[in-house]
KOLMI-413651 format. One record per residue (C-alpha): residue number from 0; residue in three letters; chain; y, x negated, z negated. Coordinates in Angstrom, 1 decimal. Layout:
N
<bake NUM; ala; A; <Y; X; Z>>
...
END
This chain:
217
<bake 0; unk; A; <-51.9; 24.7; -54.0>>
<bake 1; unk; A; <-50.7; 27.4; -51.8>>
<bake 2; unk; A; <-53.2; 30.2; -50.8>>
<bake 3; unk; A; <-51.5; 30.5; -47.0>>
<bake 4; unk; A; <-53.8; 28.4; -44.7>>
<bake 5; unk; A; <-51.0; 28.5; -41.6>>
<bake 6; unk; A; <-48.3; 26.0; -41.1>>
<bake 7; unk; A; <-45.7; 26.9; -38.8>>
<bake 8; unk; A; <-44.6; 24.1; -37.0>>
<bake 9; unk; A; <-40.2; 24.2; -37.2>>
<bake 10; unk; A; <-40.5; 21.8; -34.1>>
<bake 11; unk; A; <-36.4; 22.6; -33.2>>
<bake 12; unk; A; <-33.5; 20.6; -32.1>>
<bake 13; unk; A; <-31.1; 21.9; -34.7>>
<bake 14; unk; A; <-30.5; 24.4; -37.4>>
<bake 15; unk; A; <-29.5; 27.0; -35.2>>
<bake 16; unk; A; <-32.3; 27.4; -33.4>>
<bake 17; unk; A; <-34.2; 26.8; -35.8>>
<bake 18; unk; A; <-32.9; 29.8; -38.4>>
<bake 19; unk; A; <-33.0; 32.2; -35.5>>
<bake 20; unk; A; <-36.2; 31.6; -35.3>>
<bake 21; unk; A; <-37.2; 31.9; -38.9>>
<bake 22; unk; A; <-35.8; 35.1; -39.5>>
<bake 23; unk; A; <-38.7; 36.5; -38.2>>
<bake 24; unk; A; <-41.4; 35.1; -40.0>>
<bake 25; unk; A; <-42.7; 36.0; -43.4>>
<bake 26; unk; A; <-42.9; 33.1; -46.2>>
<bake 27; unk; A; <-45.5; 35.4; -48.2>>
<bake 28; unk; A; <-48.4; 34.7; -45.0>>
<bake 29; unk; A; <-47.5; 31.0; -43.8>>
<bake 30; unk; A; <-45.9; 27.5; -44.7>>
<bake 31; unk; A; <-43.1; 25.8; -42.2>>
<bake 32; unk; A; <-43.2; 22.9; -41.0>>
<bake 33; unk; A; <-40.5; 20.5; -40.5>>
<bake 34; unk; A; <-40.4; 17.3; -38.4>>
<bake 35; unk; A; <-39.0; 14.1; -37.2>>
<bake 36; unk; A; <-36.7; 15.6; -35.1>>
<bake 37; unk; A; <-35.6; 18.8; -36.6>>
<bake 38; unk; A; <-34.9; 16.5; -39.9>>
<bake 39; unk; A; <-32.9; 13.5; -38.5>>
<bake 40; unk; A; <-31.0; 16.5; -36.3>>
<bake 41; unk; A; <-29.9; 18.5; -39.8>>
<bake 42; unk; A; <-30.9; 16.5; -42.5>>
<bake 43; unk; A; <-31.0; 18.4; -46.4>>
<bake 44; unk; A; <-29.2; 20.9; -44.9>>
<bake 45; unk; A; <-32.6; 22.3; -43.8>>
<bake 46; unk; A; <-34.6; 22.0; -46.7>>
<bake 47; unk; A; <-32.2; 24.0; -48.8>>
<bake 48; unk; A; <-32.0; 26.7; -46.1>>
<bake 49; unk; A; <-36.0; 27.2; -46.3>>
<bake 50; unk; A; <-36.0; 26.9; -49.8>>
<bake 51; unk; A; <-33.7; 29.7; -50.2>>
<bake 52; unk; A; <-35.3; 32.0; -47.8>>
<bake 53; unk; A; <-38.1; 31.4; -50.4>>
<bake 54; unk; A; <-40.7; 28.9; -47.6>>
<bake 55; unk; A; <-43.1; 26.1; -49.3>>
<bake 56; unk; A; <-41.9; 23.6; -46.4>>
<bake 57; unk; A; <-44.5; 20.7; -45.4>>
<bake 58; unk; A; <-42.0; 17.8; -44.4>>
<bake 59; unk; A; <-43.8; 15.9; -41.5>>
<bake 60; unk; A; <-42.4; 12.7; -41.6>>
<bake 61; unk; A; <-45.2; 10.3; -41.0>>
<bake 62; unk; A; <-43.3; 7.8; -43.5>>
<bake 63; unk; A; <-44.8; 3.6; -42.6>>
<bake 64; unk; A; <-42.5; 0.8; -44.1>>
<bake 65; unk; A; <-43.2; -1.5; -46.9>>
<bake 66; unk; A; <-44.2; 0.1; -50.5>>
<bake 67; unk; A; <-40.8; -0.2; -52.0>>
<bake 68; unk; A; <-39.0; 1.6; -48.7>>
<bake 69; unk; A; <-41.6; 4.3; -49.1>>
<bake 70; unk; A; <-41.3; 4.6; -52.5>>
<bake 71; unk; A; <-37.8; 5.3; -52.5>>
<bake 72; unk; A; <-37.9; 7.8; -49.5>>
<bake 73; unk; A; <-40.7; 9.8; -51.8>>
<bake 74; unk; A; <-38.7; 9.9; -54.7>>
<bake 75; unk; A; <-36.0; 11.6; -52.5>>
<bake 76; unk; A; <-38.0; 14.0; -50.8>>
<bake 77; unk; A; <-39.7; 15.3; -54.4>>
<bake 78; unk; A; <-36.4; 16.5; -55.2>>
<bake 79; unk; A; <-36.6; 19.4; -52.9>>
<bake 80; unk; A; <-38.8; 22.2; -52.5>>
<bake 81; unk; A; <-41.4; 20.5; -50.4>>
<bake 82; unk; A; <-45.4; 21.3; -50.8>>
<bake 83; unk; A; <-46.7; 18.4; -48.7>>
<bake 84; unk; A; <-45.4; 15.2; -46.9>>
<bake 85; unk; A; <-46.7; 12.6; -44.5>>
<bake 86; unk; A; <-47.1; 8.7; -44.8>>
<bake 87; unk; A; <-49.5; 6.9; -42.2>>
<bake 88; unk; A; <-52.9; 5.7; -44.1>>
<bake 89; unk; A; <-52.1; 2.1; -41.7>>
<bake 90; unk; A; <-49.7; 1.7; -44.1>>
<bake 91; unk; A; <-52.5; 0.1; -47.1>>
<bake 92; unk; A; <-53.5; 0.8; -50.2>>
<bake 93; unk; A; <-49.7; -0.8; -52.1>>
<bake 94; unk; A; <-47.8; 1.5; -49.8>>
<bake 95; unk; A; <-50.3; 4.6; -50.6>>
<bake 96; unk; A; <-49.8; 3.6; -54.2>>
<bake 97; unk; A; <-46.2; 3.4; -54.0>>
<bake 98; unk; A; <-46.0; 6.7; -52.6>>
<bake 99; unk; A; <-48.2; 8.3; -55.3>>
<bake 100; unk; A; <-45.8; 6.8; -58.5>>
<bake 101; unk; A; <-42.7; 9.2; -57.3>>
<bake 102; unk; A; <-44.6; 12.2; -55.4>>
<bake 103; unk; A; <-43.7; 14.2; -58.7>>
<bake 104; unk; A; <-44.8; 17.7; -57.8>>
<bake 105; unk; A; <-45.0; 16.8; -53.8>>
<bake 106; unk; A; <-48.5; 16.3; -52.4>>
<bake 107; unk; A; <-48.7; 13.1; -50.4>>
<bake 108; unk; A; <-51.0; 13.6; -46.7>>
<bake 109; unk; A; <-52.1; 10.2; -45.3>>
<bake 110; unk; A; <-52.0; 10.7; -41.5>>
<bake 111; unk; A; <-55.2; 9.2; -39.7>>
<bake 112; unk; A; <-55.2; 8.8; -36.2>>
<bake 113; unk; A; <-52.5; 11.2; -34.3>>
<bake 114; unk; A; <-54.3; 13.7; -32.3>>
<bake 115; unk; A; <-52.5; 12.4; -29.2>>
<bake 116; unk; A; <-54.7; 9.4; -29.1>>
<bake 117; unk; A; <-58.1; 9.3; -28.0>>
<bake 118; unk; A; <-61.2; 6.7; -27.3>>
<bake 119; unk; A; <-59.2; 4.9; -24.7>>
<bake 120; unk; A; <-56.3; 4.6; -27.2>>
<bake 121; unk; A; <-58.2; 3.0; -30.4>>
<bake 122; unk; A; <-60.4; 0.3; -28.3>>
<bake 123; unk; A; <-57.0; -0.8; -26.7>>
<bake 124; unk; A; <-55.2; -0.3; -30.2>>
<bake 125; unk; A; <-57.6; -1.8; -32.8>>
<bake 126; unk; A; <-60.4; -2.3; -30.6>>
<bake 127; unk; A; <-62.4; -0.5; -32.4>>
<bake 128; unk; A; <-64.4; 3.0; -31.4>>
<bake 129; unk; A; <-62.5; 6.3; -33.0>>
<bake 130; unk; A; <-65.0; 7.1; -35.3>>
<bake 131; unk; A; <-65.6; 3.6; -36.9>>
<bake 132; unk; A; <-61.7; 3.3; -36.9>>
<bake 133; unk; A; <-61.5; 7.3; -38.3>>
<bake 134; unk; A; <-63.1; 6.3; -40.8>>
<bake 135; unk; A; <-61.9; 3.0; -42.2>>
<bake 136; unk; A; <-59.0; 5.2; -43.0>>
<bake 137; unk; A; <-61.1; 8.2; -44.7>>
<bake 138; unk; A; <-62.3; 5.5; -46.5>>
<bake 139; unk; A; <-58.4; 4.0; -47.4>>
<bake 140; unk; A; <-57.7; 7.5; -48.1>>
<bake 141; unk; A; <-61.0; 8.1; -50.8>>
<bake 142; unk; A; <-59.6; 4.7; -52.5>>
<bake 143; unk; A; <-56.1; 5.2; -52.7>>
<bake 144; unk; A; <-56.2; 9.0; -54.5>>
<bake 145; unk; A; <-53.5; 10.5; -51.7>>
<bake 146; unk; A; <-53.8; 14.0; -51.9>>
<bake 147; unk; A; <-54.8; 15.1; -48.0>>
<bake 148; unk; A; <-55.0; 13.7; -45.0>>
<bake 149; unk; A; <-54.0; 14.8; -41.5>>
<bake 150; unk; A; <-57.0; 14.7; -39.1>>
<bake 151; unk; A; <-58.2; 16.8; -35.4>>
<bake 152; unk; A; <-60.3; 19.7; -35.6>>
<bake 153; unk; A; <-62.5; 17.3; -34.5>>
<bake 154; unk; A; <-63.1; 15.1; -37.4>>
<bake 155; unk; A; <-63.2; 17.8; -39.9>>
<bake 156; unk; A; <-67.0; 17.6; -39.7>>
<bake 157; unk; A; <-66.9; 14.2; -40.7>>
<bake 158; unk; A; <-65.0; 15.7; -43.7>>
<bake 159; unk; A; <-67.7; 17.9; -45.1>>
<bake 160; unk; A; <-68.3; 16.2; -48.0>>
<bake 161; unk; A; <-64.7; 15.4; -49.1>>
<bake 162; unk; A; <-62.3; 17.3; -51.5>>
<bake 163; unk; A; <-59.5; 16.3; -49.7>>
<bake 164; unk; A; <-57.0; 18.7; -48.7>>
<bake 165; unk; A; <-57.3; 19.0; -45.0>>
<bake 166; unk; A; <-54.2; 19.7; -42.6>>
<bake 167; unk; A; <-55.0; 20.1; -39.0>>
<bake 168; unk; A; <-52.3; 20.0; -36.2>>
<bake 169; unk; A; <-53.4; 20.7; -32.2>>
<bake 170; unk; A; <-54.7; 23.9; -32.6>>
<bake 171; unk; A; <-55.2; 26.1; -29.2>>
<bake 172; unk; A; <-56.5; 29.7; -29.1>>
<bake 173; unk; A; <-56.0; 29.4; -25.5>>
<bake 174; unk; A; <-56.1; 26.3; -23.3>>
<bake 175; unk; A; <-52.9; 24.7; -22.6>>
<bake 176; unk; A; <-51.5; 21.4; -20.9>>
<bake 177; unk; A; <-49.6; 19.5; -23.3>>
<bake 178; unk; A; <-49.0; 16.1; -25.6>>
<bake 179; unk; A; <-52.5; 17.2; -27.9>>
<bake 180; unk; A; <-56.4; 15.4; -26.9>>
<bake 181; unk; A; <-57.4; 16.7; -29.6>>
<bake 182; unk; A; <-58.1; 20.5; -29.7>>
<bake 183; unk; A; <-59.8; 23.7; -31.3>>
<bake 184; unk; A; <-59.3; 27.2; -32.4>>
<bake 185; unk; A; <-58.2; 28.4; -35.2>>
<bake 186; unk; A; <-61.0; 29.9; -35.7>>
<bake 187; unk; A; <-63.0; 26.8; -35.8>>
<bake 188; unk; A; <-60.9; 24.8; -37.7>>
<bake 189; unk; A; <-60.9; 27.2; -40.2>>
<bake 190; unk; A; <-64.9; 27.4; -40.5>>
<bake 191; unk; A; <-65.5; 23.7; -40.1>>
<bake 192; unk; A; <-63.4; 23.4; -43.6>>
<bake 193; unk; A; <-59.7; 22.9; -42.5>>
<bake 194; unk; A; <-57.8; 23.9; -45.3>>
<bake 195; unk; A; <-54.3; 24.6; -43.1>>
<bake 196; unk; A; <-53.8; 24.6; -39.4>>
<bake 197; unk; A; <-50.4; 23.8; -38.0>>
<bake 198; unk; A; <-49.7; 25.8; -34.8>>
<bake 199; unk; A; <-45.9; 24.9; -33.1>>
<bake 200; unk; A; <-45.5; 26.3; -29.2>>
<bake 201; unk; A; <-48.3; 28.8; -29.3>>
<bake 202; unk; A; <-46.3; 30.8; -32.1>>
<bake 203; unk; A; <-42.8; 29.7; -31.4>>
<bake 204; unk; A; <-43.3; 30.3; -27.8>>
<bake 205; unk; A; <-45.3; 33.4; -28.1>>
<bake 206; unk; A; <-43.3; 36.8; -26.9>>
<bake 207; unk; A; <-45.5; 38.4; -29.7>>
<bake 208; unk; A; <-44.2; 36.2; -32.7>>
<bake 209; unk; A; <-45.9; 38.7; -35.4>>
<bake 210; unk; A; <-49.1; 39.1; -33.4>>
<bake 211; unk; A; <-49.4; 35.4; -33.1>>
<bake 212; unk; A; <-49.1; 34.9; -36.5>>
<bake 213; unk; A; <-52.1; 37.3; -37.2>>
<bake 214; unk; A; <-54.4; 35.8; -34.6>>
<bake 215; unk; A; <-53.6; 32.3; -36.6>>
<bake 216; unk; A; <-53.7; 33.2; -40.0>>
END
């Protein structure tokens, strides 16, 4: 796996942005990230563009549809340059399975629970408490051999004992109003055992690009 422990999250509208943007990063001290919107916006295109400019690229997807659709979608994805993708661990053990037989070189993440939901969100979803529903799918993901799994800061200490690869999104150096419940430093994710942090508007929105890299990294 890679030695960089930041992901820099591509979250762009299209490929313009998105390349002036990249020009100033370095791919030797982070991964990119690139998401649902960014991907259905520019497609391949992207992946080659990233690839050239010589980024491992973390395609967040968050892929749930029946085994064979999933399958398929894999098998297309592990024929670019991409370190890491997504599939939701809701999706069951067949799905996780399918997703495993055509990963090739591609490291499959199981997604947990989104860190946009909260207490509130998993008794009215599953009723269920987070943590008892958190870890129902630790436990999917233990079972099914996926790779990672994408988790909060918060659970990582539930984590302790796990070999998993651990990708952490809705991390805050500095308190902010937005779409993440979730939150922690970088500085504690990365102590509590997270082996990547992924880190969008606090880096693409810094006016400081290279000194927020370094207070990430």
């Amino acid at each position: 796996m890679s030695s960089k422990r930041l992901i820099v999250a591509l979250d762009f509208k299209n490929f313009d942005e998105m390349s002036e943007f990249v020009v100033r990063l370095d791919p030797n001290s982070c991964v990119v990230k690139v998401g649902l919107q960014l991907f259905i916006s520019e497609g391949n295109k992207v992946l080659d563009f990233l690839s050239a400019k010589g980024f491992e690229i973390f395609l967040d997807l968050k892929l749930h549809d029946i085994p064979n659709t999933v399958n398929k979608a894999i098998e297309e994805i592990a024929q670019f340059n991409v370190l890491m993708t997504t599939i939701h661990l809701q999706g069951g053990m067949e799905m996780i399975a399918a997703a495993n037989q055509a990963k090739g070189n591609t490291k499959i993440l199981g997604v947990s629970l989104l860190t946009s939901l909260d207490e509130s969100d998993t008794q009215m979803l599953y009723n269920n408490n987070f943590n008892i529903q958190f870890n129902n799918l630790i436990n999917v993901a233990e079972k099914s051999e996926v790779d990672g799994i994408v988790c909060s800061s918060m659970e990582l200490a539930l984590l302790s004992d796990s070999n998993l690869i651990k990708v952490v999104p809705g991390i805050r150096n500095l308190k902010q109003i937005d779409d993440q419940k979730r939150v922690m430093t970088s500085k504690e994710a990365y102590k509590n055992g997270a082996s990547y942090i992924v880190v969008g508007r606090p880096i693409t929105q810094a006016n400081n690009i290279e000194e927020a890299i370094k207070e990430y990294s």
